[in-house]
Each structure stands twice: as structure tokens, then as C-alpha cells.
C-alpha positions in Angstrom: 109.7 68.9 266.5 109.5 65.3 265.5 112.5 63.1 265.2 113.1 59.7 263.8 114.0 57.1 265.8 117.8 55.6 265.8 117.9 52.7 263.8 119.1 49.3 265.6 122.0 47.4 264.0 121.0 43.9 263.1 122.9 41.4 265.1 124.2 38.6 263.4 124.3 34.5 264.7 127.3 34.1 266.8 127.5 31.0 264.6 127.5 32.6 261.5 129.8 35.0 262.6 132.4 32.3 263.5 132.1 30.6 260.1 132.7 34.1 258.1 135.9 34.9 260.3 137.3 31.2 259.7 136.3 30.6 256.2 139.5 32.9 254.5 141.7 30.3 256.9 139.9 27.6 255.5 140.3 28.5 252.3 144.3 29.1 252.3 144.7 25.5 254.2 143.3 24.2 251.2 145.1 26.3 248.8 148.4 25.5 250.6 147.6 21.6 251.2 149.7 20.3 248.3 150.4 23.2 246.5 153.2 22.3 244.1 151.1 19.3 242.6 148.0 22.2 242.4 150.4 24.8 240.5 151.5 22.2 238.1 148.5 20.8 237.5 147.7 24.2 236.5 150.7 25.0 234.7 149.2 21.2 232.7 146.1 22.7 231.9 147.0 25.5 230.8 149.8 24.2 228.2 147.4 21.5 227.0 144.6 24.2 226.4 147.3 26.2 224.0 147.9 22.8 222.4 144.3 22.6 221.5 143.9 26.1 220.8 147.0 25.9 218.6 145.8 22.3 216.7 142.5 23.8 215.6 142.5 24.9 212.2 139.3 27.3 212.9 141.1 29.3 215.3 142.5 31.9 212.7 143.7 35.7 213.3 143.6 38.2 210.4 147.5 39.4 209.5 148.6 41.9 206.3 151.3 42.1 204.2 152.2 45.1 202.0 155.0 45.9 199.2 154.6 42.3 198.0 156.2 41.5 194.7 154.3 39.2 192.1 155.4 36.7 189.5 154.3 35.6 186.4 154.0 32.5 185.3 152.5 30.4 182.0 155.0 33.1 179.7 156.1 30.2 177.5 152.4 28.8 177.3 151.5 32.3 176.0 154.0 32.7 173.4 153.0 28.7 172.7 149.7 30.3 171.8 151.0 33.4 169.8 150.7 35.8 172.1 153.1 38.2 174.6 152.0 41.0 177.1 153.1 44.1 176.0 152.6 46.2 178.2 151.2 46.6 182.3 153.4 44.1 183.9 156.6 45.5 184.0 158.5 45.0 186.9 158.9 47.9 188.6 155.1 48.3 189.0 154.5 44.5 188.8 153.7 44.5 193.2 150.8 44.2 195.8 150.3 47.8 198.0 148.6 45.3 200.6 146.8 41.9 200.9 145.3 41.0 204.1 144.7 36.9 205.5 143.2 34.8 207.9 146.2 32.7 209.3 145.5 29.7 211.4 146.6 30.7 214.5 149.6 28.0 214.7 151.1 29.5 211.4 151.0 33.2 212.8 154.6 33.8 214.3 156.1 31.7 210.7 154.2 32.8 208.1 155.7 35.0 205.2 154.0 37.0 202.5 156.2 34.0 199.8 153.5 31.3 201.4 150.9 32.7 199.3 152.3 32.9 196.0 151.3 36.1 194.6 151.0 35.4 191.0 149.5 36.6 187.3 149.1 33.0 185.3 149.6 34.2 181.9 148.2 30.5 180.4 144.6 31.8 181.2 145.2 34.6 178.7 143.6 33.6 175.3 143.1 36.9 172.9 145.2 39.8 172.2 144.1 43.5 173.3 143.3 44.6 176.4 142.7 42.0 179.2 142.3 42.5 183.2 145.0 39.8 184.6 143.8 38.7 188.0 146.4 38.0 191.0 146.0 34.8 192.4 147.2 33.2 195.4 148.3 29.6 197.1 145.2 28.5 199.6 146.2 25.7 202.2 145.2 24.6 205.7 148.6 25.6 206.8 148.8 29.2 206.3 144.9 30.3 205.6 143.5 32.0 202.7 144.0 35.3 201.5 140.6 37.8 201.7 141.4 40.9 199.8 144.0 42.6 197.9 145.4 45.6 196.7 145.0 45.6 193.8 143.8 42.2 192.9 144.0 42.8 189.3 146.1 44.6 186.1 145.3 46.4 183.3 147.7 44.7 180.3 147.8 44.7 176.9 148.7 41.7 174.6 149.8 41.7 171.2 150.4 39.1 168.8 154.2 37.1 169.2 156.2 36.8 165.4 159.3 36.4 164.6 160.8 38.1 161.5 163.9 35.6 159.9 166.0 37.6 158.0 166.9 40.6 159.8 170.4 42.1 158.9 173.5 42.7 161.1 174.8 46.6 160.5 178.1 47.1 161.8 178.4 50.9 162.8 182.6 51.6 162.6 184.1 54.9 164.1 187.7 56.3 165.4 191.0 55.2 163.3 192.7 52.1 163.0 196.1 51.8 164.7 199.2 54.0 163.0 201.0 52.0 160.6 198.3 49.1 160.2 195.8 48.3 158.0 192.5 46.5 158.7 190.4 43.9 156.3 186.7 44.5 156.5 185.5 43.4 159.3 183.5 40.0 159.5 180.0 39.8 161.0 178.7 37.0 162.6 175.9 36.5 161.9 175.6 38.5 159.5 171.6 37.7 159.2 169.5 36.8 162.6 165.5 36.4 163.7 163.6 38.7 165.8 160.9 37.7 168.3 158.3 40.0 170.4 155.6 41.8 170.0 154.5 42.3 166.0 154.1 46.2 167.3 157.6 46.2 168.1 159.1 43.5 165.5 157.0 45.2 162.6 159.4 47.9 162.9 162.4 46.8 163.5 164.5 46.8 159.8 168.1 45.7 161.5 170.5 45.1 164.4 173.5 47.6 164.4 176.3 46.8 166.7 179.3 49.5 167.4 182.9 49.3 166.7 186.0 51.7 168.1 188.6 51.0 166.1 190.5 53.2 168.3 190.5 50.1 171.0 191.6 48.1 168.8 195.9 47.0 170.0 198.2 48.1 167.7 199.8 44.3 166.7 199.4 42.4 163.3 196.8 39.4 164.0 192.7 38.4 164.2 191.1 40.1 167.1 187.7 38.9 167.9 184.9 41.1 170.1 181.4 40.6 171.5 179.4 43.5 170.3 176.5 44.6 172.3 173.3 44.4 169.8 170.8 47.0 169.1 167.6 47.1 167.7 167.0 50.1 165.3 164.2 51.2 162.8 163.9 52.5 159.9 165.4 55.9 160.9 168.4 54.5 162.5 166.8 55.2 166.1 167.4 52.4 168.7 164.5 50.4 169.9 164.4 50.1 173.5 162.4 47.2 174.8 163.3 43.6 177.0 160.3 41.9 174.9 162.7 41.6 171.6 164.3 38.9 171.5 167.8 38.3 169.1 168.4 34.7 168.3 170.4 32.1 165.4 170.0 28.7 165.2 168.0 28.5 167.8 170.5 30.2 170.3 169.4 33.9 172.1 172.1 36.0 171.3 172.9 39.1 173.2 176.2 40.3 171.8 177.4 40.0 167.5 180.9 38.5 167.3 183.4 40.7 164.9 186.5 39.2 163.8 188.7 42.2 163.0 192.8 41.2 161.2 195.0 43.5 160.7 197.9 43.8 158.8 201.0 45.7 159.1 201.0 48.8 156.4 203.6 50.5 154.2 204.2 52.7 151.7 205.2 51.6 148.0 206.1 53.9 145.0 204.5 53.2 141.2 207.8 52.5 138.8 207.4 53.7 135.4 210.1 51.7 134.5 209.5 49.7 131.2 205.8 51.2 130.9 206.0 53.0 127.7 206.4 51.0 124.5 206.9 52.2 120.4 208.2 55.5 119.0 206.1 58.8 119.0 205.7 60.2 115.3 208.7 61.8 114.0 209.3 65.3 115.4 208.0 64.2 118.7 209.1 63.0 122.1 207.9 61.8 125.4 208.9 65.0 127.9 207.8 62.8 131.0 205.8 60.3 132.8 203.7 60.7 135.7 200.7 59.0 137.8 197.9 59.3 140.0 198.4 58.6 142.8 202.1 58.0 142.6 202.6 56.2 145.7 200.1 53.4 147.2 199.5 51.9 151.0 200.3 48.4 151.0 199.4 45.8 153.3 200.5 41.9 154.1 202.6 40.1 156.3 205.2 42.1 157.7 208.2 39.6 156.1 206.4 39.9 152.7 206.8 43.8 153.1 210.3 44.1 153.9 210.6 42.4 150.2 208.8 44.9 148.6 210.1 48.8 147.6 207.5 49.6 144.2 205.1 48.3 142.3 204.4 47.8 138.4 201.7 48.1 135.9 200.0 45.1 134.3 200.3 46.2 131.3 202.6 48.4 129.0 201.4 52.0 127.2 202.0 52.1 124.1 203.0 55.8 122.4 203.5 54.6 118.8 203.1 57.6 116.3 201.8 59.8 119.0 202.1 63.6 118.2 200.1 64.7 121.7 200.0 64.6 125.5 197.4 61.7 126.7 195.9 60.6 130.1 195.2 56.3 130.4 194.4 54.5 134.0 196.0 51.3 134.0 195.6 48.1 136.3 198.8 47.8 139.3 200.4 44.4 139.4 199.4 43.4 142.8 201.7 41.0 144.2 200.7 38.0 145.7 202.2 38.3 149.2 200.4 41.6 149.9 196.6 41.3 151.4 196.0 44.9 150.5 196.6 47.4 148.1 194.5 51.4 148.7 193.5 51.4 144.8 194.2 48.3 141.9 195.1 51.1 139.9 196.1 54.1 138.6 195.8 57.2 136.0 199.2 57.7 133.7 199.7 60.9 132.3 202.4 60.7 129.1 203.6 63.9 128.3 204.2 64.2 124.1 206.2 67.5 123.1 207.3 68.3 120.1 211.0 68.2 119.6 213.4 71.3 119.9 215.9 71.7 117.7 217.8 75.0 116.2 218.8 75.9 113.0 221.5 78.7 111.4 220.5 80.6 108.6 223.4 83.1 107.4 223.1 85.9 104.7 219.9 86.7 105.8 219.2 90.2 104.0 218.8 93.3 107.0 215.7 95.9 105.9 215.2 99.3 106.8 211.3 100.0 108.6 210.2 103.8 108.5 213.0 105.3 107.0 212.9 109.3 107.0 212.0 111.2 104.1 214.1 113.4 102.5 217.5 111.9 104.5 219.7 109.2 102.8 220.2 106.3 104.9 223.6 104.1 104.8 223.1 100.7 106.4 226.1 99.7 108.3 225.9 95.5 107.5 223.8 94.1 104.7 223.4 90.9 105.9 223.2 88.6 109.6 222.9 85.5 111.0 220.0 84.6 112.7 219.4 81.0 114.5 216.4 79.6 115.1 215.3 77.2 117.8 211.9 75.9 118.2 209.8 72.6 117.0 212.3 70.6 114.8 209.3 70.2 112.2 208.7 73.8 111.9 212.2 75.0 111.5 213.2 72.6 109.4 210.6 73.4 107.0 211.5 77.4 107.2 214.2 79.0 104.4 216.0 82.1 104.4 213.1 83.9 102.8 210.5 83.3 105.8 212.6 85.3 107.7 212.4 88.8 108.0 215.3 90.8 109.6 214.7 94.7 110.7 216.0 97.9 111.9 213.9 100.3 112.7 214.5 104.6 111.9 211.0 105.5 112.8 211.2 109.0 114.3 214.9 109.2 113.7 216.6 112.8 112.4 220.3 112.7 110.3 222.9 111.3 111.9 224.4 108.4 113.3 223.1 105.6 115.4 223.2 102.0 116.2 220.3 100.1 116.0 218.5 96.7 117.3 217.8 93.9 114.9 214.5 92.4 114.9 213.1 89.1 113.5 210.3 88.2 112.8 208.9 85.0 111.1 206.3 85.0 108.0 203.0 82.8 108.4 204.2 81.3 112.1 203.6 81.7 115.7 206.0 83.7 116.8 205.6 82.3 120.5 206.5 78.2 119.2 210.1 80.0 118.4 213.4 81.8 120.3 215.7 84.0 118.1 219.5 84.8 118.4 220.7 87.0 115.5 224.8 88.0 114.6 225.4 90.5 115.1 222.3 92.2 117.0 222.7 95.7 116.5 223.6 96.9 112.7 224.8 100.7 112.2 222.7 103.4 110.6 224.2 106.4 109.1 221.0 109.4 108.1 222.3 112.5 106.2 
């Protein structure tokens, strides 16, 4: 069986060896020969080299910002031109996801997403419809450029910017005005403003309506002035909502309507009909009574004016001359001039003609027999009465003894004797226009 030879070790120069053994001492003598000026001249380089590093505007390092808002600019140029974004940049969308930068690597550590303006410029905009509104941002040596973003443009729509001049105020009142007051109408001001925005929106606005409680109104005679929030409604009374309509008047944006409210104190005051009728009804008549409605009105003024006041009067006086019938007329309140307010200038009269009652005796008035029995002889006990009359003094004074008609009555009666009613009755008159008393009122009747 063969085997290899044992291989011989080379054997290295005694010289050489020497050297490789010494050279790590060597090396650390140097090292250690002056070492504080060799560790700051280190220290030196090193601080100048990141000094140059830092200086050089090519040495940039890529850094991203997200969640970044963006503003608009070039609004007023816009509406200079007749135009205003409608819609796509409103502001709780208006924002960057992410937009990444090279930032020179001095400017790393201060460098803020504000540096690089995120921005729409509106100017650039110059027809309506849809447009794509590009973001743009601030580029200078100091903080870098901007390579991409997210997302780097917007979907908007512009529409054309008019103003409509004569829009009217419309006060919308509700709840009741303090107990014991009364209020003027309230004044508006203005009562007529301009709308600006978009025509889509402005085309369909017809007023501005602003709310009133009276119920917060205080309860004290005076002027109370209030700022009134405005709103925008259409044609159905349904509020617009938008920020791009814009209130204004004389050149001044107005976001509130001033109403001046005054209010008076309130009271009370009876119509007189004192002195209101004038001339004689026609003969045979008289006036039973006078009434109106209403017969009491709410007056308002000064409270010192009111404490002099307990009624009112008419203008003007009714005149009943020869009337022979009840009549209705509305006639015109005096209003006095201390008092601000009256609730109605006038009123309806109602003049109540009768005809006048008077009675009237009429004695000897001869006493008939109705249905007397066949075959029996009747006796009547008194041959004549009295009867008196009462009813319209025309009527009974134009009745004699002969229109009236005086009975007893045997119907159904057998012989014997008996004591009977009287009854009256009247010939060629309504019974119901008259009241009878008759003396005596029962007449004996003897039947054999």
C-alpha cells in the first residue's frame, strides 16, 4: 500500500519574521505619537466634509407629505372676469392624500409641507363648465421641487357670476307680542338688497326672509332694534343653502337684516253713542236702542296719553229723520291724536226703530154669543165690557168700537148655568202686533 509523503512546512526568513511580529508595535507608536492633534484633525475633516455635503444644492433626499390642505387663490380675478366655481373645491375635500419631494439635504430636518404652497390659481380659469384645476406648487433652491402628487388635479365646475339688484326683504313674524302692548309694523332695513353667485343659484332665488319671535321681545314701551340672520329662499318658500350667495347694499356684504320693532303700551276703550243720533223718526215710531260692532276697541299710544282716555266717538252723527224701520250703517271712529293705534277706524251701528206702544180703552163694547144651543134660550149675564187695547200707537189709534169683536162661547153647552171667558178678537189685524185686557173677563150665561 502506497502512501503520500508528509508535506514540509515552508520556513519563513528569520527577517521577515521579525518585521511581521514588530509591524502591529509600529503601527500603534504611530497611532499614539500625537494622538490628540490626529483625533482632532479627524474630528476637522469630518465636520468640514458635512459642511460641504450640506452646502451642495445637488445633494437632495426624497421626503412626503400627506393630509395637506390647499388654497385658492385669483377668486376675485375670477369673479373680475364673470365667473365663480361652483362646485369641486369645497373645503372639506379641497386637500392633498400625498405629495412626495426632493429636499436639498440642508433643508431636510426644517422643511414643512406650507414651503410648497399647495395651491388652485383660479386666474388661469377662463370659460365656464367643466374645467380640470391643476395644483400647483412653490419651486426654490431652498426646499427642492415637488415630483408628484395626489391628486394633482380637480374636477370643478364654473358657472357664470351675476348679481340680481332688486331682491326683496320678507320678514317671517311668529309667537305673540308681550300682554298689554301693542306693536307698529315692523321696519325692514333694507327692505330691498342685491344677490351675487352663481346665476344657477341667483336665477332662483325670489327673496331673503329673515325670522322674528315676538315672544323675545321685553315687555317695556320703546324701539327695540335686532340683527336678523338672512336667508335665501325660492320660489316655494324653501331655504337655499349655499356659502357662494352673497347678500350685499350699498356696496356693504350684509349677513344679518336690521328690524326696528316700537311698541306701545295697549288699552281698552269703549265706543260712546252719546250724541250719535240726530232728527225725529216718523210719527208713531221710536228708536228702542243703539248698538255697535265691535263695541269696544284696543288702543295704543304713549302710556300718559292713555291714562287721558276712557271712550271714543264717531266722526260723524246718524241721522234717523222720518225713519219707520231698524237700519245697520258703519261709521268712521274719531281717532284721537295722542293715540298711535287704534284695532279698526271704525265701526257698524245698528239703530233699532220700533213702532211705538201705546193702549187705548174702549167701553160699551157689545158681548156676542158663538154656538149657541138650539132649542135652549140663552140669558146673557152683562151686555156690554171694556176691553183695552195695547199695541202700535198707529194701529190702535186708528181702531173703533166696531173692529172689535167680543165673545162667549156655549159650544157644546146643555141648560143651565155657567160662567164663561170673554174673547177678543180684532177685524182685519194681526192679532200677534196686539195684548188685550177686557172688564170684566168672564160674563154669565144662563141656558134653559
Amino acid at each position: 500500500m502506497n502512501t503520500e509523503p508528509k508535506k514540509t512546512p515552508p520556513v519563513l526568513d528569520k527577517e521577515l519574521t521579525d518585521v511581521l511580529k514588530s509591524t502591529p508595535q509600529r503601527i500603534w507608536k504611530k497611532l499614539y505619537h500625537n494622538w490628540g492633534w490626529k483625533l482632532l484633525s479627524l474630528l476637522l475633516a469630518v465636520c468640514l466634509w458635512a459642511g460641504l455635503i450640506s452646502q451642495d444644492p445637488n445633494l437632495t433626499r426624497e421626503r412626503r407629505f400627506t393630509d395637506v390642505p390647499i388654497s385658492l387663490t385669483g377668486q376675485d380675478t375670477l369673479r373680475r372676469n364673470g365667473m365663480i366655481v361652483l362646485s369641486g373645491l369645497e373645503q372639506d375635500t379641497l386637500k392633498l392624500e400625498a405629495f412626495r419631494t426632493q429636499v436639498p439635504q440642508r433643508s431636510y430636518d426644517t422643511v414643512t409641507a406650507a414651503n410648497y404652497n399647495p395651491r388652485i390659481d383660479l386666474s388661469r380659469i377662463t370659460e365656464t363648465g367643466e374645467q380640470e384645476a391643476k395644483v400647483v406648487f412653490t419651486t426654490s433652491s431652498s426646499y427642492g421641487t415637488v415630483e408628484a402628487a395626489s391628486p394633482d388635479t380637480f374636477h370643478i365646475v364654473v358657472d357664470e357670476y351675476v348679481t340680481n339688484y332688486r331682491v326683496p326683504v320678507m320678514l317671517n313674524v311668529s309667537g305673540e307680542y308681550p300682554a298689554g302692548f301693542y306693536a307698529a309694523n315692523p321696519i325692514v332695513e333694507p327692505s330691498m338688497i342685491a344677490v351675487s353667485g352663481p346665476k344657477t343659484l341667483v336665477d332662483q332665488v325670489v327673496g331673503v326672509r329673515a325670522n322674528i319671535d315676538l315672544n323675545s321681545l321685553s315687555s317695556r314701551a320703546g324701539v327695540t332694534r335686532l340683527a336678523l340672520p338672512l336667508y335665501f329662499v325660492d320660489a316655494n318658500g324653501d331655504m337655499i343653502e349655499s356659502n357662494l350667495l352673497e347678500a350685499s347694499s350699498a356696496n356693504t356684504i350684509l349677513r344679518t337684516i336690521t328690524v326696528e320693532q316700537r311698541l306701545y303700551t295697549s288699552k281698552t276703550l269703549d265706543i260712546s253713542h252719546n250724541a250719535l243720533l240726530t232728527g225725529t223718526p216718523a210719527k208713531g215710531y221710536e228708536v228702542k236702542s243703539v248698538s255697535s260692532i265691535p263695541s269696544a276697541v284696543t288702543a295704543a299710544g304713549e302710556a300718559a296719553a292713555l291714562d287721558t282716555i276712557d271712550s271714543l266717538f264717531f266722526d260723524n252723527a246718524i241721522s234717523v229723520e222720518g225713519a219707520s224701520e231698524s237700519f245697520t250703517t258703519e261709521i268712521r271712529l274719531r281717532k284721537p291724536s295722542e293715540l298711535n293705534y287704534l284695532s279698526t277706524n271704525s265701526a257698524t251701528v245698528f239703530v233699532e226703530i220700533e213702532p211705538i206702544i201705546s193702549s187705548r180703552d174702549f167701553t160699551d163694547v157689545k158681548v156676542k154669543l158663538r154656538n149657541a144651543p138650539s132649542g135652549l134660550k140663552s140669558t146673557i149675564g152683562q151686555k156690554t165690557v171694556t176691553v183695552t187695547v195695547e199695541g202700535p200707537m198707529l194701529d190702535v189709534q186708528a181702531l173703533y168700537n166696531s173692529d172689535i169683536l167680543v165673545v162667549i162661547d156655549a159650544y157644546g153647552l146643555t141648560a143651565g148655568e155657567y160662567t164663561l171667558p170673554v174673547e177678543v178678537y180684532l177685524k182685519n189685524q194681526d192679532m200677534d202686533n196686539f195684548q188685550f185686557t177686557v172688564a170684566p173677563a168672564s160674563i154669565p150665561l144662563t141656558l134653559k
